[in-house]
DOROLUM-480489 format. One line per field, with one value per residue (C-alpha): residue in one letter; x, y, z. Coordinates in nm, 3 decimals. Example, Ala and Ser with C-alpha at 12.3 -4.5 7.8 and 13.67 -1.06 7.14 Angstrom:
2
residuo [a/s] .
u [1.230/1.367] .
v [-0.450/-0.106] .
w [0.780/0.714] .
END
This chain:
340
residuo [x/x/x/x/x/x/x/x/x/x/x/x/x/x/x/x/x/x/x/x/x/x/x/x/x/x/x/x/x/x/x/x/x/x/x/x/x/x/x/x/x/x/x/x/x/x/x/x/x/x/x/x/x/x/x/x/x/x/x/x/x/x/x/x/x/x/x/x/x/x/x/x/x/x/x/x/x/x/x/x/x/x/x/x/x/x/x/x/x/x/x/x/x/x/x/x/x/x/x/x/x/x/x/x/x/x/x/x/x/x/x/x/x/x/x/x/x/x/x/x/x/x/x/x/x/x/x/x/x/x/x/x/x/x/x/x/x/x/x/x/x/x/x/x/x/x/x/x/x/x/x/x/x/x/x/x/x/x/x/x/x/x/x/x/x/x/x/x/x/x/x/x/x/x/x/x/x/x/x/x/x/x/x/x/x/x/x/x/x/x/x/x/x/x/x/x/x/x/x/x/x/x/x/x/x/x/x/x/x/x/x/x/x/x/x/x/x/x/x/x/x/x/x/x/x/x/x/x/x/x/x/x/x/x/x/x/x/x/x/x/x/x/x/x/x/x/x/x/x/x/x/x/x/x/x/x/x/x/x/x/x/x/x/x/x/x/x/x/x/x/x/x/x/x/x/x/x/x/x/x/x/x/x/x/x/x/x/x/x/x/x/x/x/x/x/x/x/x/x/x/x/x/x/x/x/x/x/x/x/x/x/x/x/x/x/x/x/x/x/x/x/x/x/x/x/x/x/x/x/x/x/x/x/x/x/x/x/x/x/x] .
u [-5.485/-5.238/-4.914/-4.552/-4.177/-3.840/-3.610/-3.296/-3.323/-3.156/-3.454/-3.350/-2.992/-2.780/-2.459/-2.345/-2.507/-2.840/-3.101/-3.362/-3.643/-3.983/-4.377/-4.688/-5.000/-5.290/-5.128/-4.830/-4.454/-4.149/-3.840/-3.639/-3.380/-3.043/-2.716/-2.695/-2.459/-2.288/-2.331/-2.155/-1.831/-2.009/-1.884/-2.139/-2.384/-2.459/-2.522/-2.805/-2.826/-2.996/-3.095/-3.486/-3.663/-4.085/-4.212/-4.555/-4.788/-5.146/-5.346/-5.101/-4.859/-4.476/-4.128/-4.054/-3.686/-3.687/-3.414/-3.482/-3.308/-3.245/-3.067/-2.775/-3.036/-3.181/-3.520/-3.668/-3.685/-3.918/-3.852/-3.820/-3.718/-3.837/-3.576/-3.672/-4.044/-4.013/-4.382/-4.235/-4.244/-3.926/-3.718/-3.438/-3.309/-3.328/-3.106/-3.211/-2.998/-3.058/-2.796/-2.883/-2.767/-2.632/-2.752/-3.063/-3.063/-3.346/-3.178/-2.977/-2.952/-2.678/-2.744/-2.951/-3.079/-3.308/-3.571/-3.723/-4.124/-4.430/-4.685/-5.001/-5.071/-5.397/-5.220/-5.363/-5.068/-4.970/-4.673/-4.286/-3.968/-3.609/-3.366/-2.973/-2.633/-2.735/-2.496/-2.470/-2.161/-2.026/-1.951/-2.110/-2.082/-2.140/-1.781/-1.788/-1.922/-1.687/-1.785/-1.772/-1.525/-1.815/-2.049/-2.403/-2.499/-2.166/-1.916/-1.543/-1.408/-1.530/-1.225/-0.918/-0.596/-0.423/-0.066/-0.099/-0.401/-0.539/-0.774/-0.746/-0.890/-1.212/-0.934/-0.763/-1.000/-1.222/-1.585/-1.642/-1.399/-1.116/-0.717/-0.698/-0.321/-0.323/-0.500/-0.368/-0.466/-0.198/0.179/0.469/0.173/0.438/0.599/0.299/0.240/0.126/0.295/0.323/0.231/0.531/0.622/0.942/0.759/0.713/1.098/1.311/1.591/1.910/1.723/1.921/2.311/2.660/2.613/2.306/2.469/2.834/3.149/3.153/2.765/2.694/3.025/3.066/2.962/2.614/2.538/2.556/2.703/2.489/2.288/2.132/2.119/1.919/1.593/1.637/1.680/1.404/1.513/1.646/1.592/1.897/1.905/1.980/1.726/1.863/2.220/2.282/2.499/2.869/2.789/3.047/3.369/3.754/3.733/3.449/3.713/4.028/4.253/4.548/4.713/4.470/4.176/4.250/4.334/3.967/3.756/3.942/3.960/4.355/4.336/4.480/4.710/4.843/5.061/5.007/4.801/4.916/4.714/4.951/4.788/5.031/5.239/5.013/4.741/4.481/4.299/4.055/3.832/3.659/3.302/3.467/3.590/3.976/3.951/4.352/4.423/4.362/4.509/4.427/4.797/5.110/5.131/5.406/5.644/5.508/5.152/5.205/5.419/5.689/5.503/5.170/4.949/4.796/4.622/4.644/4.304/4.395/4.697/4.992/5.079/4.709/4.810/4.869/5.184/5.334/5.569/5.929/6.172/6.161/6.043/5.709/5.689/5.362/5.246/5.501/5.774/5.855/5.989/5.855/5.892/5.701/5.570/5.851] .
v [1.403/1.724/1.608/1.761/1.704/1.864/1.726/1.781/1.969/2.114/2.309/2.638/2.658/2.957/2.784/2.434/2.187/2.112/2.358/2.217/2.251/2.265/2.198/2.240/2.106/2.217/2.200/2.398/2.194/2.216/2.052/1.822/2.019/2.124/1.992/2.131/2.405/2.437/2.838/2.771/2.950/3.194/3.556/3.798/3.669/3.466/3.540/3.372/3.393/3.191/3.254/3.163/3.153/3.116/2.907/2.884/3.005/3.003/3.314/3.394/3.100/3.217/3.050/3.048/3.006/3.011/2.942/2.716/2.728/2.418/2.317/2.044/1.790/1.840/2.047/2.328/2.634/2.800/3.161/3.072/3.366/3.399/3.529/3.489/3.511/3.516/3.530/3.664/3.430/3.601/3.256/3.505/3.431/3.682/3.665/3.681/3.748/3.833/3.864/3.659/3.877/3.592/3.802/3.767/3.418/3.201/3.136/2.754/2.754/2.560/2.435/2.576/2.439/2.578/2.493/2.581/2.569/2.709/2.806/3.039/3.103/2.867/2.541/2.492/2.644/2.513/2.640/2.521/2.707/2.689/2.726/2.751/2.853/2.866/3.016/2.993/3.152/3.312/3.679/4.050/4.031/3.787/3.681/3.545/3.265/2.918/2.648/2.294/2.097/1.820/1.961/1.885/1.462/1.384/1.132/1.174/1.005/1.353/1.509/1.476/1.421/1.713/1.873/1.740/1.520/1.234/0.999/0.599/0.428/0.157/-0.131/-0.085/-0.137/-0.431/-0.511/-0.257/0.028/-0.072/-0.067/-0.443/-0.444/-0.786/-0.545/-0.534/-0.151/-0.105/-0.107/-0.261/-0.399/-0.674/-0.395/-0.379/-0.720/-0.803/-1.046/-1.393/-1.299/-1.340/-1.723/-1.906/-1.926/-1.593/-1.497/-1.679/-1.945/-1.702/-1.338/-1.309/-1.353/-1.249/-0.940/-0.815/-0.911/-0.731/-0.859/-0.672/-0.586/-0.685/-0.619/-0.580/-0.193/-0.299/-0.499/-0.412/-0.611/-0.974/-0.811/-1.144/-1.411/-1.685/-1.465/-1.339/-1.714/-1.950/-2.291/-2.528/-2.176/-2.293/-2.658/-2.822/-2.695/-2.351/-2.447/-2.615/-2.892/-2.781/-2.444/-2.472/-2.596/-2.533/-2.226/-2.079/-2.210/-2.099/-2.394/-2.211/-2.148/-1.840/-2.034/-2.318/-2.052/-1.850/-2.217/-2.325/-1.970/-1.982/-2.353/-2.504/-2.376/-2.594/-2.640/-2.869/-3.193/-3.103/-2.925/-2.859/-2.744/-2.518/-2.425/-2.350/-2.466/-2.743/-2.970/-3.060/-3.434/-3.486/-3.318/-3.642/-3.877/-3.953/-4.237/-4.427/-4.637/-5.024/-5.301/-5.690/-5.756/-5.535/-5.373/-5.307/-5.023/-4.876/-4.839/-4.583/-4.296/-4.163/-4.078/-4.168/-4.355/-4.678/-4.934/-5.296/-5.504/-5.869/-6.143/-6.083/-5.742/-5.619/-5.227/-4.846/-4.783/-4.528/-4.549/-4.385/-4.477/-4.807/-4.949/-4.910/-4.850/-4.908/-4.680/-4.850/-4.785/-5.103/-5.108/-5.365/-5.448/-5.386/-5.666/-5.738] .
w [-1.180/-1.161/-1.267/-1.218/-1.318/-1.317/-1.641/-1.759/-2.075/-2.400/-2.516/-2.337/-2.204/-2.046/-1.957/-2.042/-2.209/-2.014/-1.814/-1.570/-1.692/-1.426/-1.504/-1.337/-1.472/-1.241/-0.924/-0.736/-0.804/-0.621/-0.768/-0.493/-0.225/-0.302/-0.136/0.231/0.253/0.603/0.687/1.029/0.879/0.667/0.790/0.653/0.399/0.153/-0.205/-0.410/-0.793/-1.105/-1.433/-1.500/-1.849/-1.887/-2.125/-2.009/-1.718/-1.679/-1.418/-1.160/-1.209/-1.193/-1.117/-0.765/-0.568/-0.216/0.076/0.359/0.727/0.907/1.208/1.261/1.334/0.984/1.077/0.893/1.106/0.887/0.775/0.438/0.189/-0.149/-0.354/-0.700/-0.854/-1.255/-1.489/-1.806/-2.109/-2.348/-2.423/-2.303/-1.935/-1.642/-1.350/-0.974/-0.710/-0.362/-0.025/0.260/0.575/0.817/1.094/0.960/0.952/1.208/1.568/1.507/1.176/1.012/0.728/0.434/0.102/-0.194/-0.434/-0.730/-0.876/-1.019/-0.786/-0.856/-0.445/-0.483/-0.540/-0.907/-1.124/-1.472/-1.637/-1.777/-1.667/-1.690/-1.464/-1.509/-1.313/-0.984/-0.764/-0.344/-0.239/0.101/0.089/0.039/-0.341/-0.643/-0.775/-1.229/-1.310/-1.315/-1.472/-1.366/-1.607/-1.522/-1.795/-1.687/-1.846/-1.920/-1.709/-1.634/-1.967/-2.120/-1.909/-2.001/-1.813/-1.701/-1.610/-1.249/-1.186/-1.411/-1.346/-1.262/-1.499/-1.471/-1.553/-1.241/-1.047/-0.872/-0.853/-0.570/-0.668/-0.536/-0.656/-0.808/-0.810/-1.003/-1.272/-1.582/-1.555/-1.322/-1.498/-1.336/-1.103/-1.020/-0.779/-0.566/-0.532/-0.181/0.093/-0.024/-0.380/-0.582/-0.585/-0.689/-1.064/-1.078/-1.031/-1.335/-1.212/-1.324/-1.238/-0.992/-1.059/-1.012/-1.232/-1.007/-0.661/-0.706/-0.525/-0.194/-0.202/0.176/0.401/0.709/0.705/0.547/0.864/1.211/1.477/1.580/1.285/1.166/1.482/1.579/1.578/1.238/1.130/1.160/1.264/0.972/0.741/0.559/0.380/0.160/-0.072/-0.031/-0.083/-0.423/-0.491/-0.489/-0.413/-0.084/-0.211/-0.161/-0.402/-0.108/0.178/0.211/0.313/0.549/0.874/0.930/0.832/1.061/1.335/1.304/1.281/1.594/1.794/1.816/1.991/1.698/1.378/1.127/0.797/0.480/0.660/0.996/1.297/1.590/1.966/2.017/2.362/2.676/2.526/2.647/2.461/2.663/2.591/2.861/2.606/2.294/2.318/2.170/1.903/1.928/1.600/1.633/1.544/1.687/1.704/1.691/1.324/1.105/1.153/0.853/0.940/1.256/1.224/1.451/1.762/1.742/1.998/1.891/2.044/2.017/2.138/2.144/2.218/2.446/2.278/2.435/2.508/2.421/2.237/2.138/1.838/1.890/1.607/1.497/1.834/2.009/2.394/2.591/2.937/3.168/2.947/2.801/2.483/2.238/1.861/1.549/1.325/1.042] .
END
């Protein structure tokens, strides 16, 4: 049975490393289609060129390139042009080129593509070919040949990194080509972790401290009025666990006049152990409730001092006193003495 094949090959090369290289054995062979190439922006024309070498060819066998026409929808249009038709056998390569006059080009077409083979014009050719540097560029002329830093068989850890680009390497990526940014081929990967990714074990116990937070770091200039409120906080978002042991002391609250004076809103000021409700203001109980001192009989002068309410709950001296000197007087005014 006639047999056919298109190889890569290093027996015959122009450029690079490889050539294709095309046989025939008793019957007509096409290599497969090139890549589309989109014409719809084209100008002018469209310049073809290849170099072909002959190995072998039988009668009236020769290399063949042509260029197809097709339409968006993918369909030949026919029209195809022979541009290249090489029989000579020197191992030496000759190069083809041929303009393709867009204005010449079959009604709809929008895409073309070529191909290579040996053909004799009966369908019984035999015969081995190379082919090298193709070229399919837009324009009226044929600009130097640039070659592909991808040298024909060879992968991209054959290119090295450049000035501006380099490459990401295999290790950083997943099973399907993805960025793995738990890869170890990714440095400071720790930066990228994702939402929820970096735990309490992955942040050591005294990373952050005084030296990282400075004195003064979040003021009142750093956040803007009702900045953090009851919808920035989630309910119970501070606790206990949050808060260590000791963390709030006296050294965190300033024990004073103006201290007492911002917890209370102005109602009350103070000095040493005292809080005083000072003039015109109202202290109002009716949301508490006002807890006197107790005592089951009348106490001791010693254990109220001068002016304060007390209460006594049981025997004849049941009442509210208040304590005035060394004598106690109850609401209707009646003085009465303190236990000796």
């Amino acid at each position: 049975m006639a047999t056919g094949s298109a190889t890569q090959s290093t027996n015959r090369v122009f450029l690079g490393g490889f050539t294709m290289r095309i046989e025939a054995i008793g019957a007509d062979f096409w290599c497969g289609w090139s890549n589309a190439i989109d014409v719809q922006h084209f100008a002018t024309s469209l310049m073809l060129s290849c170099w072909v070498s002959g190995e072998t060819f039988t009668g009236a066998a020769s290399l063949k390139a042509e260029v197809h026409f097709f339409s968006v929808l993918g369909t030949d249009l026919g029209s195809e042009v022979v541009w290249a038709d090489h029989a000579g056998l020197s191992a030496d390569f000759t190069q083809y080129m041929a303009q393709v006059k867009k204005s010449a080009m079959p009604a709809g077409t929008r895409f073309i593509r070529l191909r290579f083979g040996i053909t004799d014009g009966v369908g019984m050719a035999t015969g081995v070919a190379y082919v090298d540097a193709v070229q399919a560029v837009p324009g009226e002329w044929l600009p130097a040949w640039t070659p592909s830093l991808l040298v024909e068989g060879t992968t991209l850890d054959a290119i090295a990194d450049g000035s501006t680009y380099g490459r990401v390497r295999k290790t950083a990526l997943d099973g399907t080509g993805q960025l793995d940014l738990a890869s170890t081929g990714i440095k400071n990967r720790g930066a990228l972790a994702l939402k929820d990714m970096v735990s309490s074990k992955e942040i050591d116990k005294d990373a952050v401290t005084s030296a990282v937070i400075q004195d003064g770091a979040v003021i009142q200039t750093k956040l803007g009025a009702l900045a953090v409120g009851t919808s920035q906080l989630a309910n119970s978002a501070v606790t206990s666990t949050k808060i260590g042991s000791g963390a709030v002391g006296a050294t965190q609250l300033a024990s004073s006049v103006s201290s007492l004076t911002k917890v209370s809103g102005g109602i009350l000021t103070g000095s040493g152990n005292v809080a005083t409700l000072p003039s015109g203001k109202t202290l109002n109980a009716a949301a508490g409730v006002v807890m006197l001192k107790t005592f089951t009989s009348m106490p001791t002068v010693s254990q109220v001092i001068d002016g304060e309410w007390f209460a006594v709950t049981m025997g004849g001296s049941r009442g509210i006193y208040v304590r005035s000197g060394t004598t106690a007087f109850n609401g209707a005014g009646i003085e009465s003495g303190f236990s000796s």
